[in-house]
C-alpha positions in Angstrom: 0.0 0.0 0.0 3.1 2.2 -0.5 1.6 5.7 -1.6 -1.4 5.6 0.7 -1.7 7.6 4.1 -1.9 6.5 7.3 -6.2 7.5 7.1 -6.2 6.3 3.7 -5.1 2.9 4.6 -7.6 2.4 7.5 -10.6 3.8 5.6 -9.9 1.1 2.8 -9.6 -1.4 5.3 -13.1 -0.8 7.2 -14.2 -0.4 3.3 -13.0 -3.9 3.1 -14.2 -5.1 6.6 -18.0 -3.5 5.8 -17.8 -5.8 2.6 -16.9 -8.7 4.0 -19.8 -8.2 6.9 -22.3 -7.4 4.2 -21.9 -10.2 2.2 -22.4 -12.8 4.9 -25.3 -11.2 6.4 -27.0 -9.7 3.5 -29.0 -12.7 1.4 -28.2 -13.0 -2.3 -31.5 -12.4 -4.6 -31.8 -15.9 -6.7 -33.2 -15.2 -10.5 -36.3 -16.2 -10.8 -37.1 -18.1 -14.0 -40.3 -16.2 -15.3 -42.6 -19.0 -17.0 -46.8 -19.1 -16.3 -46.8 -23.0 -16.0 -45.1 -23.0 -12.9 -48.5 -21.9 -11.6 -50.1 -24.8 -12.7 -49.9 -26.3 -9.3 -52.8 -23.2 -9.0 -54.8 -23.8 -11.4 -57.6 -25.7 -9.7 -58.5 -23.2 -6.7 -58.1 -20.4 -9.7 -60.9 -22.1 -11.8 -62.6 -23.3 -8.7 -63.5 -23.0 -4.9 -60.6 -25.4 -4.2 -58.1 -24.1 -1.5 -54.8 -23.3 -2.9 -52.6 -25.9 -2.0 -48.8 -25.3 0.1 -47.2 -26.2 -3.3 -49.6 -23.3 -5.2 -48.6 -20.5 -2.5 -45.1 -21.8 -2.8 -44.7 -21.0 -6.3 -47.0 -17.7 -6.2 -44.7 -16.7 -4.3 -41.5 -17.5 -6.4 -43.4 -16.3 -8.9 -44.3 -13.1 -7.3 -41.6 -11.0 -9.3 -43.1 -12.0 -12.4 -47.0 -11.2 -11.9 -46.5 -8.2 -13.1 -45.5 -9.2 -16.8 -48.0 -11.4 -16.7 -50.7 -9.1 -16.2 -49.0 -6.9 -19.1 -49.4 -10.0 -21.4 -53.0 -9.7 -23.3 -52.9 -13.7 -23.2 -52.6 -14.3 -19.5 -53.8 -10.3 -17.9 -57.3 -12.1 -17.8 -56.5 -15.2 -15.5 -54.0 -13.5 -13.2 -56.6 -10.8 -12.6 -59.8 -13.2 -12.5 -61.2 -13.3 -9.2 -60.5 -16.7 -8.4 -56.4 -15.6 -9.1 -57.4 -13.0 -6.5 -59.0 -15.3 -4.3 -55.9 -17.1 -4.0 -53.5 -14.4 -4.0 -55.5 -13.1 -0.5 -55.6 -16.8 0.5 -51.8 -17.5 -0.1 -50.9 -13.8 1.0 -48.9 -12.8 -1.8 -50.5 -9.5 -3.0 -51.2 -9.3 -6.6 -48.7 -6.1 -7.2 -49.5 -2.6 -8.9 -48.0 -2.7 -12.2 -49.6 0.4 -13.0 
C-alpha cells in the first residue's frame, strides 16, 4: 500500500471489513425463472372454490416477481386478474402487485 496515508489505509480497510460483513449477512436475490406453468400447481383453486394448496402458494410466491409481466401480457392479464387468481392471492398472501 506504498503511496497511501496512514487514514487512507484504514478507511480502505473498514471499506473492506463493511464488505466482507455485508456479504455474509445480507442474502443474495436468486433469479427467478419467469414461465406461467409454474403456476399450474394453481390452477384448480383459480378455476374453482378449491383451497390453494402449500405447493400453489409456494410457487406464487417465487413467482411473485413476475405477476407483473404477466398481467401486461393480453394472453394471461385475464386469469391473473380473475377473481378466483385474487382469491388465491388473499388466500396465499402474496398481494397481486400494482403494475400500474
Amino acid at each position: 500500500m506504498k503511496g497511501l496515508s496512514v487514514s487512507s489505509s484504514m478507511l480502505l480497510l473498514v471499506v473492506v471489513v463493511l464488505t466482507v460483513a455485508a456479504a455474509k449477512v445480507l442474502p443474495v436475490a436468486e433469479a427467478v425463472t419467469c414461465s406461467a406453468t409454474e403456476l399450474s400447481p394453481c390452477l384448480g383453486a383459480i378455476t374453482s372454490n378449491q383451497a390453494p394448496s402449500s405447493q400453489c402458494c409456494s410457487k406464487l410466491r417465487e413467482q411473485r416477481p413476475c405477476l407483473c409481466g404477466y398481467i401486461r401480457d393480453p394472453n394471461l392479464r385475464p386469469y391473473v386478474t380473475s377473481p378466483g387468481a385474487l382469491r388465491v392471492s388473499t388466500l396465499c398472501r402474496v398481494p397481486i402487485p400494482n403494475c400500474g
